[in-house]
N, C-alpha and C positions, 0 to 999 in steps of 0.2 A: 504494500500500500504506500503512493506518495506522500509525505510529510504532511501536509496541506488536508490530506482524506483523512489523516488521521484524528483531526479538529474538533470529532464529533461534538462534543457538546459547544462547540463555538461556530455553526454553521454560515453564520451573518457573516463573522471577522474573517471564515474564511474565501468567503465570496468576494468581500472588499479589496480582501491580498490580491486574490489570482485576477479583480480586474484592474487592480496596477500592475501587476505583473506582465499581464494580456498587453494592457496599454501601450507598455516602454519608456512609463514617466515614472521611472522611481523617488518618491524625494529623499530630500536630505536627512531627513531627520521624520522618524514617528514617534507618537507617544502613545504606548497600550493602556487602557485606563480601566480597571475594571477592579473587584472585591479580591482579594486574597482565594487563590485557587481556583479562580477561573480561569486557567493556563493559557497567563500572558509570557511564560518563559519559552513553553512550548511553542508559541506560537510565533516568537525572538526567532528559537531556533529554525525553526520550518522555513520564515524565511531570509533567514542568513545562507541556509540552505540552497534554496532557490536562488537565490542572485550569486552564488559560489559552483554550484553544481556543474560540472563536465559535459552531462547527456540531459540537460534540463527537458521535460514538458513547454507548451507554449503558456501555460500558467502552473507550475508545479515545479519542483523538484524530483531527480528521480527516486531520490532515496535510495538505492545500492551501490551509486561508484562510492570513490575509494573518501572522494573531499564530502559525499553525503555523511559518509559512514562517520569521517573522522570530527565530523561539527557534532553530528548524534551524540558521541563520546567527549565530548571539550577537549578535543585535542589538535584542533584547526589553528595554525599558526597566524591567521588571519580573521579568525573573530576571536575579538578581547570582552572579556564579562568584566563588569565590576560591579561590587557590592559592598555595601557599608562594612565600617571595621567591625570586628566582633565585641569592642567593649562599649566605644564609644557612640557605636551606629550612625558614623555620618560618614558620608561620602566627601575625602577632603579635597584641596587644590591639589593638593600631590596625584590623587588620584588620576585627576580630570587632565592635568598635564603629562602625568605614564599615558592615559588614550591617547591625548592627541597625537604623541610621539609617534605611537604605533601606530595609529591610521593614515600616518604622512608618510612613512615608510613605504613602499613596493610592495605590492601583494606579493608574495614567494609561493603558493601556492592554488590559491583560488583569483577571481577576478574584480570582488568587490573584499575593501577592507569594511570589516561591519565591529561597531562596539555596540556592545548592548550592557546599558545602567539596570540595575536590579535595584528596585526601591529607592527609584530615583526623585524621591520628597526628601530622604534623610541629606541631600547636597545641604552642605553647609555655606552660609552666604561667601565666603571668599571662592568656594567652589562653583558654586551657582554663577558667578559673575562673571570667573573666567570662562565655562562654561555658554557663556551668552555668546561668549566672542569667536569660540569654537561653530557654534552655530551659525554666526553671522559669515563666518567665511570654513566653513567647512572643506577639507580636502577633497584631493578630486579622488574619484575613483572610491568614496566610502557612505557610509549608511551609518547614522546613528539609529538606536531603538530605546527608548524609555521607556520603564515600568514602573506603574504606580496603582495604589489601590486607594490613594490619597491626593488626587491631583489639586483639591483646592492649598496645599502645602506648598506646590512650584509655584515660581513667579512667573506673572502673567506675560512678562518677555519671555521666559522660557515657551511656554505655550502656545504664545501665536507664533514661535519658530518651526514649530510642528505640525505633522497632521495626524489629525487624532484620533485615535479606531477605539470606541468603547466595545465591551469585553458585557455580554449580557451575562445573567445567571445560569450556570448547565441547571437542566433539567432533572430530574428523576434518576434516569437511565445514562443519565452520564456522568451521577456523581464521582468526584475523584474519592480515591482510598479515605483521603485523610477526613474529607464527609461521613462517609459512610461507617467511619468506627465512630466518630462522634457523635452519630445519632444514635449507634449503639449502643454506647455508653449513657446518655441520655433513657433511651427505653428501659435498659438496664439499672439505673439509678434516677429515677423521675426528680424533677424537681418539686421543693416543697418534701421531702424525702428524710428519712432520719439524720442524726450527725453522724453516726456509723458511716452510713453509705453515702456523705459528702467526704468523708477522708478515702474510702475506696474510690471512688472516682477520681480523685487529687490522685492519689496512688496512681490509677492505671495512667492519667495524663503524662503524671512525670515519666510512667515506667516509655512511655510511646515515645516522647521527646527524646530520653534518652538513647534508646533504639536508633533513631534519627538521626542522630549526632555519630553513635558510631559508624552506622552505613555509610555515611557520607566520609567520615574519617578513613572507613576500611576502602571503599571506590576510591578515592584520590589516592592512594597508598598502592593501590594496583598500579592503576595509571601511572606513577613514578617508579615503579619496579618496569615500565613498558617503555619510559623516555630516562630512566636514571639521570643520567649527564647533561639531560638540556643545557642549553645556555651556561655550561660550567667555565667555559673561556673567563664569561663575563665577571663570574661567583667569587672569583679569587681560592681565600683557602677552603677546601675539601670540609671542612668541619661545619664554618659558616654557612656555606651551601646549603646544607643538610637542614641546620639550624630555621636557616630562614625559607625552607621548603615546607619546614614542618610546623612554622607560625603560619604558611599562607593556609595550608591543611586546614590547624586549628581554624583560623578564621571566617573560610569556608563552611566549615561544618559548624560552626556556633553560628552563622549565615544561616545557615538553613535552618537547623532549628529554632532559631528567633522565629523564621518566617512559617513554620510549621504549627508554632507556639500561636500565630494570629490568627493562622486559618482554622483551629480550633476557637481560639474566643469566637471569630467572625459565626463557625456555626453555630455556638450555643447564643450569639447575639440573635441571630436568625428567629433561633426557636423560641427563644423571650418574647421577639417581635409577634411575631406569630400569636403567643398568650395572650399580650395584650392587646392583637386584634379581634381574638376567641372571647376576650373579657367583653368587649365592646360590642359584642355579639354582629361584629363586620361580616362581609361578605366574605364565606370561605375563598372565594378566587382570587382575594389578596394575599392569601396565605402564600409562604415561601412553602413550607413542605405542605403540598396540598395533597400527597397521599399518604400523610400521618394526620388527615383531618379528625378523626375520630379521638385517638390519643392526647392531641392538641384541645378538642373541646373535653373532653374528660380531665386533664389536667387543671384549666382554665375554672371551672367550676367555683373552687374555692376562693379565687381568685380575685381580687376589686383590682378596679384600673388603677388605682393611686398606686398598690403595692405591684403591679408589672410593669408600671414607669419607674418607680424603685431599681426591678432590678436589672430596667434597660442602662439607669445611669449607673447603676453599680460594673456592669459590665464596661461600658464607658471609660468609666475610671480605673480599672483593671486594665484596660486595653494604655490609657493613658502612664498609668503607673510603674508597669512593665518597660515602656519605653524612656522609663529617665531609672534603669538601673537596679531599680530599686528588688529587697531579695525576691525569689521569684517564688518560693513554694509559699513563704509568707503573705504574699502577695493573694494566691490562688484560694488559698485558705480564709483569708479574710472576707475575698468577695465571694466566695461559695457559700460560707456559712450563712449570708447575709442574704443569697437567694433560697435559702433552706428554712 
């Protein structure tokens, strides 16, 4: 299957790609905007894919050469990811001037150089500005992609530099993994539920997150047992190399599990939303999970509106909390108990 077919739950975003694609008017710069897990990374890839690919379709990628394979894998010497540090979660000027470097560089391998920002709200204002300038005069021969699940965060020069593909919600049948444990977990531990079974649910979150962080730790650890020596000319001594291979790792993988740690609040935000539409005795076809409609009004029951706006802003502030550092199991524990 091409990159692109793969989309299923983004069928709009993937129409819009393949009729730029079709067209031959790539621009300079996109910005994906859409909720945490609506696979705007996927969708980075697919097409960094497409404008790289050897035996491309007339809108598609083909997905089997060798430059499909090796973007699938991140290991395309010609598209660069960047994503916020892992302690301080911001995208710095240093960052934004490592891209540039690289995208002004020669494609060595494929034909478009492509950077793709990962949670690109956290740019930090000296970032963001050089950032402006990279946009205003962009290199030839490259493709920026932004990702965001918070675009009123970018500045609004950032924004009109772009063109901007929103990212609807998958459906049902195309929830990602990370949904569908959490609604499991959810049916399995209802809200409104004892404190017993608000600390097994903290428990299984942490235990998932965790999970998370090592896979990602263990995938990047192959991949360098696959390219050992990269760039070693550049590394100086043998030690440091190593050293600072296994900060970018780290980074990486506490990267993802931040971003994994949202896409869980985002679904338990969901399903509060939901409550306090079930409390208002709304139309179920506003409902986000409309095929937990029954569950949803059985839960809701006990429910008054004042305490599901409660625990929309509790979630809120959980999602805000998390993001300035603060401990995280304390954190979890605090706002969970508070929707129990």
């Amino acid at each position: 299957m091409s990159p692109l077919s793969e989309l299923t739950g983004q069928p709009a975003v993937a129409d819009q790609i393949r009729r730029i694609l079709r067209a031959g008017r790539l621009p300079h710069a996109l910005l994906f905007s859409g909720d945490a897990g609506a696979g705007k990374e996927a969708a980075a890839r697919a097409l960094a894919q497409a404008v790289n690919c050897t035996q491309p379709l007339p809108d598609d990628a083909c997905g089997r050469c060798d430059c499909c394979q090796r973007i699938a894998r991140d290991l395309h010497p010609d598209v660069h990811w960047v994503h916020p540090t892992s302690r301080s979660r911001q995208i710095t000027i240093d960052h934004i001037r490592a891209l540039e470097r690289a995208l002004r560089l020669k494609a060595s391998a494929g034909r478009v150089k492509t950077g793709i920002i990962v949670d690109a709200d956290c740019l930090n204002p000296a970032a963001a500005n050089a950032f402006l300038k990279t946009l205003e005069e962009p290199p030839d021969h490259s493709l920026i992609v932004l990702l965001t699940a918070q675009r009123e965060k970018l500045l609004d020069t950032v924004v009109s530099r772009c063109r901007v593909i929103r990212f609807g919600t998958p459906n049902a049948a195309s929830r990602s993994e990370t949904e569908s444990f959490v609604l499991g977990l959810i049916l399995k531990y209802p809200p409104g539920g004892s404190i017993l079974s608000v600390y097994r649910l903290i428990g299984e979150i942490q235990q998932a997150l965790a999970r998370v962080k090592k896979d990602v730790q263990d995938q990047a650890r192959q991949k360098l047992k696959a390219n050992p020596l990269q760039n070693l000319d550049q590394a100086g001594d043998y030690d440091d190399y190593l050293d600072r291979v296994e900060d970018e790792i780290e980074a990486w993988a506490e990267a993802q599990r931040r971003r994994e740690r949202s896409r869980i609040i985002g679904v338990l935000y969901r399903w509060h939303r939901d409550l306090f539409l079930a409390a208002q005795q709304a139309d179920p076809a506003l409902f986000h999970y409309r095929d937990h409609e029954k569950t949803i009004r059985d839960q809701a029951r006990s429910l008054t509106s004042h305490k599901a706006i409660q625990n929309l802003e509790t979630l809120e502030r959980l999602h805000a909390r998390l993001a300035q550092n603060v401990q995280e199991s304390l954190a979890f524990e605090v706002a969970l108990l508070k929707l129990a």
